[in-house]
N, CA, C and O atoms as a Tripos MOL2 file, in Angstrom:
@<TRIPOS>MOLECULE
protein
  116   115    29     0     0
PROTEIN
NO_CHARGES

@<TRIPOS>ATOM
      1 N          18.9710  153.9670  265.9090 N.3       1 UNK1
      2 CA         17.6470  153.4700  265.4750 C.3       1 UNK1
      3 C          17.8360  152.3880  264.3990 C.2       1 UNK1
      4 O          16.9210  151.5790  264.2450 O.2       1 UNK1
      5 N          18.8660  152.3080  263.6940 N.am      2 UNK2
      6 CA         19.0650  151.6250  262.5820 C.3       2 UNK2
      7 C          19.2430  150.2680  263.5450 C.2       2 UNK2
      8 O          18.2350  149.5610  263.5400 O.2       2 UNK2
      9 N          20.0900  149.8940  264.1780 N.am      3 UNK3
     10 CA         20.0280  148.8660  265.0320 C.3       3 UNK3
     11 C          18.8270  148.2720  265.4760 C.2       3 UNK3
     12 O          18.7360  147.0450  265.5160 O.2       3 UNK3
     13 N          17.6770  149.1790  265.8920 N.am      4 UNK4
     14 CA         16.8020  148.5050  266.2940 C.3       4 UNK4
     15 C          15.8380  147.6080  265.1960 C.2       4 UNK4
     16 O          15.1970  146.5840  265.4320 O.2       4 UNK4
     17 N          15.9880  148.4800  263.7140 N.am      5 UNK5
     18 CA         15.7470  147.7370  262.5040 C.3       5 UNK5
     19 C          15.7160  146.6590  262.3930 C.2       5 UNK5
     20 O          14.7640  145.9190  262.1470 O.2       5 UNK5
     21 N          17.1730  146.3650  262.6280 N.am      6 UNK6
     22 CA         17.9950  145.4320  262.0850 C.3       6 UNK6
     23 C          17.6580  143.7950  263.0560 C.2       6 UNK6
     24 O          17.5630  142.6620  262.5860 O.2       6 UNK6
     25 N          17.5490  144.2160  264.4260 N.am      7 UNK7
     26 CA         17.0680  143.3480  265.3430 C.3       7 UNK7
     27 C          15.7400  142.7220  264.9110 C.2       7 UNK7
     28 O          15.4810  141.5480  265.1770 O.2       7 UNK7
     29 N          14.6140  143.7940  264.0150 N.am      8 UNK8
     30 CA         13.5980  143.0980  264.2730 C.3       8 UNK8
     31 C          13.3040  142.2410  263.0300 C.2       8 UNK8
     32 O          12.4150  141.3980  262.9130 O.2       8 UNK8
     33 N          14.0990  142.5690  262.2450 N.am      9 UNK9
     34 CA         14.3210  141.9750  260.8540 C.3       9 UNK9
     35 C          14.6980  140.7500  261.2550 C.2       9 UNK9
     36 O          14.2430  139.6760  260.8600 O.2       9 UNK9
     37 N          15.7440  140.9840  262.2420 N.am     10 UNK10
     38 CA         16.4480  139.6200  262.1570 C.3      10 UNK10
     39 C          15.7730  138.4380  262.7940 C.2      10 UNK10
     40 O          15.9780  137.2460  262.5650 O.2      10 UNK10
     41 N          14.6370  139.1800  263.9260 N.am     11 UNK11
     42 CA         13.6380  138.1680  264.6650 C.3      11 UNK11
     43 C          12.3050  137.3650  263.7960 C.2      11 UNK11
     44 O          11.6440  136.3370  263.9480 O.2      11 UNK11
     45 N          12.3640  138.5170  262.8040 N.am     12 UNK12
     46 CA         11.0040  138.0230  261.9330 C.3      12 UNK12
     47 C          11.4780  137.0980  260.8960 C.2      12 UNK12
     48 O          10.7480  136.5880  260.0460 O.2      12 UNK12
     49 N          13.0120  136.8690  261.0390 N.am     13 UNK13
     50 CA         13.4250  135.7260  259.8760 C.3      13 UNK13
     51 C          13.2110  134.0450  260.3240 C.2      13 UNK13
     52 O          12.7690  133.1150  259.6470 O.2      13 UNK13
     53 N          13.7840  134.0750  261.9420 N.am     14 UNK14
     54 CA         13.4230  132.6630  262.4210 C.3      14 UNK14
     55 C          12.1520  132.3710  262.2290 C.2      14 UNK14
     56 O          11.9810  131.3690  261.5350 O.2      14 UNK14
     57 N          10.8490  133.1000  262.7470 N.am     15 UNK15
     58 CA          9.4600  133.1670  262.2680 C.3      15 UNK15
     59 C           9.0390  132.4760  261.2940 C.2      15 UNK15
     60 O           8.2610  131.5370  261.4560 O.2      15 UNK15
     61 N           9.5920  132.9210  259.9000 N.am     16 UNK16
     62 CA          9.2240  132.6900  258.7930 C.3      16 UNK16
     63 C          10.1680  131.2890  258.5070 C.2      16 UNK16
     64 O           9.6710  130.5810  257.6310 O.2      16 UNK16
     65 N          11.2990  130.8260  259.0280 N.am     17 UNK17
     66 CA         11.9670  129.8310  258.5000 C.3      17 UNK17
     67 C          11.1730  128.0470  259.6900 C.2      17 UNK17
     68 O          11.4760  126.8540  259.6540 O.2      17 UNK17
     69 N          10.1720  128.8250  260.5180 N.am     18 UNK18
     70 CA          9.6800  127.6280  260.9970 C.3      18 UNK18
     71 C           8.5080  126.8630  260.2420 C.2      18 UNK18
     72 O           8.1750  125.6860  260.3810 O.2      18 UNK18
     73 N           7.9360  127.8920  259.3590 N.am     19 UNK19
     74 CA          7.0910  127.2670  258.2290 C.3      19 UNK19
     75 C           7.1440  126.2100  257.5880 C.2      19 UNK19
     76 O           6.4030  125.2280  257.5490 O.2      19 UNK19
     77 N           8.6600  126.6400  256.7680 N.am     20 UNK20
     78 CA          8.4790  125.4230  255.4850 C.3      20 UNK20
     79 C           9.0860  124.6840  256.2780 C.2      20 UNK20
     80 O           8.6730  123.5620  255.9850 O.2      20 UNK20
     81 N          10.3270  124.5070  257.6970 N.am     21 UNK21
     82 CA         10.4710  123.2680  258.2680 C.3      21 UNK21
     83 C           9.0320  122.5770  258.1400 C.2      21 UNK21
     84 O           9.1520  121.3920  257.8280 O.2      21 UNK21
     85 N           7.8830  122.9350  258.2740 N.am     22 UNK22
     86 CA          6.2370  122.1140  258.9630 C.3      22 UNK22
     87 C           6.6470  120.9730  257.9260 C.2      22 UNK22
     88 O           6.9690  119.7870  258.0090 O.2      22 UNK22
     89 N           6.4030  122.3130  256.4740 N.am     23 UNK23
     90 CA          5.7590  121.2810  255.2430 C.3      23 UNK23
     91 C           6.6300  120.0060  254.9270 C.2      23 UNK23
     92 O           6.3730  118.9260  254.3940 O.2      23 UNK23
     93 N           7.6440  120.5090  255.4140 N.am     24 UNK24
     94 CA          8.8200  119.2320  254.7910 C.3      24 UNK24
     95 C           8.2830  117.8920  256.3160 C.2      24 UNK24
     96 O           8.2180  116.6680  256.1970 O.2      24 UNK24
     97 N           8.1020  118.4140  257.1080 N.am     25 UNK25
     98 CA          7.2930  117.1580  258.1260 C.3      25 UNK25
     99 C           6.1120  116.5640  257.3390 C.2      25 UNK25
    100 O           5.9690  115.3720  257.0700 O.2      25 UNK25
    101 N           5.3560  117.4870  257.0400 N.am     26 UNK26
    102 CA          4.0090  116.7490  256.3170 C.3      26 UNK26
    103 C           4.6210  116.2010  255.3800 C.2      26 UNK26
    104 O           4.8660  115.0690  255.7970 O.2      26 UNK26
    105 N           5.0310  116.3080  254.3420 N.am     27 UNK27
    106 CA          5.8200  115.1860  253.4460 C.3      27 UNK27
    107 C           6.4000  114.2950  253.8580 C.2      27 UNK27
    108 O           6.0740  113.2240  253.3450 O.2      27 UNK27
    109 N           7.2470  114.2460  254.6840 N.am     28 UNK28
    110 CA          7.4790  113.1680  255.5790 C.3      28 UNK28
    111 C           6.3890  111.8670  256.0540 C.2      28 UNK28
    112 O           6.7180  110.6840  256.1490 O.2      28 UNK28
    113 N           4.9770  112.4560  256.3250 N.am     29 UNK29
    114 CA          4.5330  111.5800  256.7890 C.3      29 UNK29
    115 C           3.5080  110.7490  255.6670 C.2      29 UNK29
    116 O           2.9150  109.7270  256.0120 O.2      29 UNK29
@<TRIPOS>BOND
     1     1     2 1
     2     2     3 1
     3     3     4 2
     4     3     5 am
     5     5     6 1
     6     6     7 1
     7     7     8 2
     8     7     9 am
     9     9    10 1
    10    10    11 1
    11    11    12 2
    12    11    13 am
    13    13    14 1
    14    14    15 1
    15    15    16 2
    16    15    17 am
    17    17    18 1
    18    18    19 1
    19    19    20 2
    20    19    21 am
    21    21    22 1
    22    22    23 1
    23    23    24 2
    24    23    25 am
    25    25    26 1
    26    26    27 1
    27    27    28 2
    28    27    29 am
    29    29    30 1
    30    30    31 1
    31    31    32 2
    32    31    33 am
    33    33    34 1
    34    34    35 1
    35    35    36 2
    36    35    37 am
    37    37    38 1
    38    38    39 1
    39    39    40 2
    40    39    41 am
    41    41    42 1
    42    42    43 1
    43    43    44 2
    44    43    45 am
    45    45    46 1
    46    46    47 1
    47    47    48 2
    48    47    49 am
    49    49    50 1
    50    50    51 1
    51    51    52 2
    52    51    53 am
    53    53    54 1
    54    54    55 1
    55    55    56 2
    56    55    57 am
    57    57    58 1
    58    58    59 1
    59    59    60 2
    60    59    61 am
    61    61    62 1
    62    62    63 1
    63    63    64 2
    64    63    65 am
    65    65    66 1
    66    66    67 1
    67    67    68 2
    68    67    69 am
    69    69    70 1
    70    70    71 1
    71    71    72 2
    72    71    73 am
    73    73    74 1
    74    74    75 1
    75    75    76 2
    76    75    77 am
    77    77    78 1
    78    78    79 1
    79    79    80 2
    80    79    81 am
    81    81    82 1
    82    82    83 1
    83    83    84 2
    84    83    85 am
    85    85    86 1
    86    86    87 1
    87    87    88 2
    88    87    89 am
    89    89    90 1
    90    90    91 1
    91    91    92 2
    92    91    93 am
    93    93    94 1
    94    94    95 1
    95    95    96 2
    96    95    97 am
    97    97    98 1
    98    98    99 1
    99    99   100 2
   100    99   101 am
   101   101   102 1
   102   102   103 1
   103   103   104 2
   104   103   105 am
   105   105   106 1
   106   106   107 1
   107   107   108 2
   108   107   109 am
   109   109   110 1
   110   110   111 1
   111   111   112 2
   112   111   113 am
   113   113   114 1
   114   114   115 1
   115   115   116 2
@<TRIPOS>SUBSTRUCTURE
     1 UNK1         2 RESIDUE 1 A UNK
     2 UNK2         6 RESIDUE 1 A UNK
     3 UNK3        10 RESIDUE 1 A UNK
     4 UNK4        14 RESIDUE 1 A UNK
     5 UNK5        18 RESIDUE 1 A UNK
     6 UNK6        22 RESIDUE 1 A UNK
     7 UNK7        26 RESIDUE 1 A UNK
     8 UNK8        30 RESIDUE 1 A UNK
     9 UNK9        34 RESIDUE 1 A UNK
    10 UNK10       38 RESIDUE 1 A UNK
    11 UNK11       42 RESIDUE 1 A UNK
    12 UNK12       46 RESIDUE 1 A UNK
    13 UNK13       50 RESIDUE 1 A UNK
    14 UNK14       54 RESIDUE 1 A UNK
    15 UNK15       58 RESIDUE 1 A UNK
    16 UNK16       62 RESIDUE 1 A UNK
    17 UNK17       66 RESIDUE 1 A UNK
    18 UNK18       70 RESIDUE 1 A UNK
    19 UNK19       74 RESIDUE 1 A UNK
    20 UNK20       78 RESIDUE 1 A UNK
    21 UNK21       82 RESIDUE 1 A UNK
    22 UNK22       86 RESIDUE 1 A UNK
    23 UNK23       90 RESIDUE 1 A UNK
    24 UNK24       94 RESIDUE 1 A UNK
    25 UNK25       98 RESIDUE 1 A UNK
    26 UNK26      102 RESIDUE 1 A UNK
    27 UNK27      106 RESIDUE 1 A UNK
    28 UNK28      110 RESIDUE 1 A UNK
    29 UNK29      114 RESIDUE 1 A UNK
């Protein structure tokens, strides 16, 4: 079960790291 933890942790990190990629686009423009 600990594994399955660990998987979903690890899915909800890309999630959250597509955010601040946005903001650094809006500054960009």
């Amino acid at each position: 079960m600990e594994n399955w933890t660990k998987g979903g942790a690890e899915g909800e990190t890309p999630l959250v790291a597509p955010p601040p990629v946005d903001l650094h686009v809006d500054e960009e423009f």
